[in-house]
N, C-alpha and C positions, 0 to 999 in steps of 0.2 A: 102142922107146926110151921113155924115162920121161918123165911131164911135169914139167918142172922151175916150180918155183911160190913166189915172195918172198910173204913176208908181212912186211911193216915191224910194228913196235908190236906183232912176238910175244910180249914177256914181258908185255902187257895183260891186261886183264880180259877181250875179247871178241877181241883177238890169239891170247889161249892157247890157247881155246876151240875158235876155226875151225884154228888148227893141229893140234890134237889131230885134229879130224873130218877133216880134210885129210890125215892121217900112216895113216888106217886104210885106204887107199888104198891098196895096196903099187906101184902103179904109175906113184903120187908121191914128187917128192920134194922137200922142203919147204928153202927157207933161210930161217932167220929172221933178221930185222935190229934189231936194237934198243940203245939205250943205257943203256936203265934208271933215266932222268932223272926217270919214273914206274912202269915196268913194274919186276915181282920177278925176282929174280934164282932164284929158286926154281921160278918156272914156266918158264923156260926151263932149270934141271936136270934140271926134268919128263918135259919134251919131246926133253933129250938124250938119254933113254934107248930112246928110238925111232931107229932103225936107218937110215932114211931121213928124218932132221932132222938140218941142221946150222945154225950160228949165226956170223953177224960183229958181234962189238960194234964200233957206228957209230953216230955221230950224224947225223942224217938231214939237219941243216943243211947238210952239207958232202957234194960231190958222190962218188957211187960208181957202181962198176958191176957185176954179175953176169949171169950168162945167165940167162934165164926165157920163159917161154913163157906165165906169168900173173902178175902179182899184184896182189896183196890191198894198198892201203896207206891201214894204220889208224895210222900213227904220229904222236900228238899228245894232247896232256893233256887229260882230257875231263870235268873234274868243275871245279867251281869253284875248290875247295880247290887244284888244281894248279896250273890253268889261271891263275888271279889270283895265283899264286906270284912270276911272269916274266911278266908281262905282254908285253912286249917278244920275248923266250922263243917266248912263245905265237904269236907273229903271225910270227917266222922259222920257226919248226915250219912251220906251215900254207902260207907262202908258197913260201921255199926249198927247203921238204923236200919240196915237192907237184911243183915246177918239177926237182928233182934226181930225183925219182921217173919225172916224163915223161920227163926225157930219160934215162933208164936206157930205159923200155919202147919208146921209138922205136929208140933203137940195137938192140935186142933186137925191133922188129915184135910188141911183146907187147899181151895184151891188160889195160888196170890198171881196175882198183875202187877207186873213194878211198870211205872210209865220211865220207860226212858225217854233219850230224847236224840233228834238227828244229829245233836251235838258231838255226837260219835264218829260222826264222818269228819270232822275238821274242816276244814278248809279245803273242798272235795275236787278230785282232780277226775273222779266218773261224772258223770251229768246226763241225768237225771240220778240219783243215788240209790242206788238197789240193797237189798239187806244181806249181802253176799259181798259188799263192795267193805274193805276190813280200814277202811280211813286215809286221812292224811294229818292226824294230830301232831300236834306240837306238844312234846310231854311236859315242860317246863315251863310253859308258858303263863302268860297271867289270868288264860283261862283253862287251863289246865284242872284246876281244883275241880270243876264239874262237870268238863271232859271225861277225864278219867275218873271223876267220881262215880261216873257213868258207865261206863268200862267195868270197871270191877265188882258194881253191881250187877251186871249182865252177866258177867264169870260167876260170881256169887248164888244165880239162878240157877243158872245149867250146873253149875256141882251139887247142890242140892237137887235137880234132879237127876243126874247122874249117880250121887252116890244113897238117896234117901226115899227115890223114887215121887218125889214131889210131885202135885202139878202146879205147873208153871205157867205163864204166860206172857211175853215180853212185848211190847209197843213202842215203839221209837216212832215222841211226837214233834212234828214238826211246829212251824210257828203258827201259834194260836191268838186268837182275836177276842171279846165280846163284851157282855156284862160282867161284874163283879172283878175285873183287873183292878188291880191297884194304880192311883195315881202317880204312884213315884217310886214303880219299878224299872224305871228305864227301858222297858220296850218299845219299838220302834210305834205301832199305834197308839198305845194309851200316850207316846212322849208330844208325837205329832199332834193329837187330839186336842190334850191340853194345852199347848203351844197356840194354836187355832184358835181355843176358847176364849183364851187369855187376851188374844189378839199380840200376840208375841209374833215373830219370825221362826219358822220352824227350820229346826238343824240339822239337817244331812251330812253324815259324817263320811271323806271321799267324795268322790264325783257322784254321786248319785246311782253309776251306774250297776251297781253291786243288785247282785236280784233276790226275792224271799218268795216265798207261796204262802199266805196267810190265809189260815183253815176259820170259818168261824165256829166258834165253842159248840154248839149245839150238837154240830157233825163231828167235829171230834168225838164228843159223848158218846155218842152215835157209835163211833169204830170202836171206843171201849168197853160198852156194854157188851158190844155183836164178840169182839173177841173173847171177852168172859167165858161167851156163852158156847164157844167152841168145842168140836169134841178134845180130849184130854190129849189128845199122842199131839194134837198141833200147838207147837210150845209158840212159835214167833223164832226170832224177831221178824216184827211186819213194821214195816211204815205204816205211818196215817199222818194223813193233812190233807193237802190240797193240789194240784200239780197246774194249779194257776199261776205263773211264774210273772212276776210283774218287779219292772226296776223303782228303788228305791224312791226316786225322785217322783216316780208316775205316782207310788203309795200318798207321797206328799201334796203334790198337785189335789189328788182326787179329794183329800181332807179339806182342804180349804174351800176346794168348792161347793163339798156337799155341808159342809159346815155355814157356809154364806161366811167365811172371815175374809177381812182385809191383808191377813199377813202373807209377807214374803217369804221365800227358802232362803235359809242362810249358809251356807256350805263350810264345813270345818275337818280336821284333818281326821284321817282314821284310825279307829284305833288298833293295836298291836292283833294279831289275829284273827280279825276278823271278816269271816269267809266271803270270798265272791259273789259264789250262789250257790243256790240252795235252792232243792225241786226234790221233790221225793218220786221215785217210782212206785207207782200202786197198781202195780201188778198182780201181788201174792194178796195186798188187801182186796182188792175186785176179786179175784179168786177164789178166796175162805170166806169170806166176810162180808159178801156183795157191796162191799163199800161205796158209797157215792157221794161226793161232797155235794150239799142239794143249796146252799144258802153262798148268792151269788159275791163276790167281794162289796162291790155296792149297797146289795142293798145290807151286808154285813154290817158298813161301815155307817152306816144312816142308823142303824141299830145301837150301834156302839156309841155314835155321835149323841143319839138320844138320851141313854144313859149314864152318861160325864154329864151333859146338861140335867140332865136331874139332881146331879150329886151336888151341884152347885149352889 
């Protein structure tokens, strides 16, 4: 019998991704759920050409059901640009859709993955950020909504497994890079990229100096599968990404160049919360997980570069 396996937030950027990796399995079989409220509609055309992928358009706010045996649930806006679209939006995503996800997987005895995301540490006063490190959010803030949307998902997990005996499995991801991002989510590479392509001036918001670790997609996939597959008593939270810490400005430099464009950095002010740095500790993922981020930022971004030029 086949394992049957939900992925919420398929038509994402890092939805699309673990479902593609997930479909080369033949002895899965993939539903994807999504409403497209920020996933393409194009990456789940992708994926419908695969033989063992099917799809319900659903908003994840509102309660559903299907049979599974796993899932994946990354469904919710992950970049600012979206995420501060709906604020409001953003905090029923995370809370209802996380609570409508549990009780799909209890009815179902399955086992669920919520991806969270480093965004839980805030504005981090530990460095390197360990999963044991409990934050420095701003509750009110204008990113807040998917901060704590994040947050209380995570709570949301552990009382389900605390009081219902779930298994559970949490991921707090860090920043992620590759194919299938959307153009105009306002992430810092796909913004840079395009900026590049265009032959625009690209915009560093702050001095540049603020630092990120950007994982590319593949390897992410990579820590979320191998988590999955964990034994059941290791719930998480673990990091995953990349513990390449590179400043903001360097990220920019490197697009231009490897892009061959003519444009300049154009520097502008920051915005309201938004963190220092940011490097995850992967410790507990080398650990459980043998985690290894294998795909170098380089040649990530030559990857990346490639296809925006395609898309074009």
């Amino acid at each position: 019998m086949k394992k049957k396996i939900i992925v919420t937030g398929c038509a994402g950027f890092i939805g699309s991704n673990l479902s593609l990796r997930l479909l080369d399995d033949p002895e899965c079989e993939v539903l994807g759920i999504d409403n497209f409220y920020t996933g393409s509609e194009a990456n789940v055309s992708m994926l419908e050409k695969k033989k063992n992928f099917s799809f319900i358009n659903h908003d994840i706010i509102e309660p559903i059901y299907a049979a599974a045996d796993e899932i994946y649930h990354l469904a919710s806006p992950a970049s600012p640009v979206f995420y501060q679209k709906n604020p409001i939006r953003t905090l029923k995503i995370n809370f209802l859709g996380t609570l409508n996800v549990l009780g799909m997987a209890r009815k179902n005895n399955a086992k669920v993955l919520l991806s969270s995301t480093s965004e839980i540490y805030g504005d981090p006063l530990m460095h390197p950020q360990r999963e044991d490190y409990c934050g420095n959010v701003n509750p009110i803030g204008v990113r807040a909504c998917y901060d704590e949307g994040k947050r209380i998902a995570e709570t949301l997990m552990f009382e389900y497994r605390r009081n219902h005996n779930l298994k559970i499995k949490v991921c707090r991801i860090f920043n992620t890079y590759g194919p299938y991002m959307s153009e105009n989510d306002g992430r810092v590479v796909s913004n840079f990229i395009n900026q590049a392509l265009n032959g625009n001036n690209l915009t560093v918001y702050g001095s540049g100096e603020q630092t990120r670790s950007f994982c590319y997609v593949s390897d992410m996939v990579d820590g979320l599968v191998s988590m999955m597959a964990t034994d059941d008593s290791f719930t998480g939270p673990v990091n995953l990404g990349t513990d390449d810490e590179r400043k903001i400005s360097e990220i920019a430099e490197m697009i231009i160049k490897l892009s061959s464009s003519l444009s300049a950095v154009e520097f502008k002010s920051l915005p309201s919360d938004d963190p220092c740095k940011r490097k995850p500790d992967l410790s507990l993922a080398r650990k459980k997980l043998s985690f290894e981020p294998k795909v170098t930022l380089e040649e990530g971004l030559k990857k990346t570069i490639e296809y925006f030029r395609r898309k074009k």
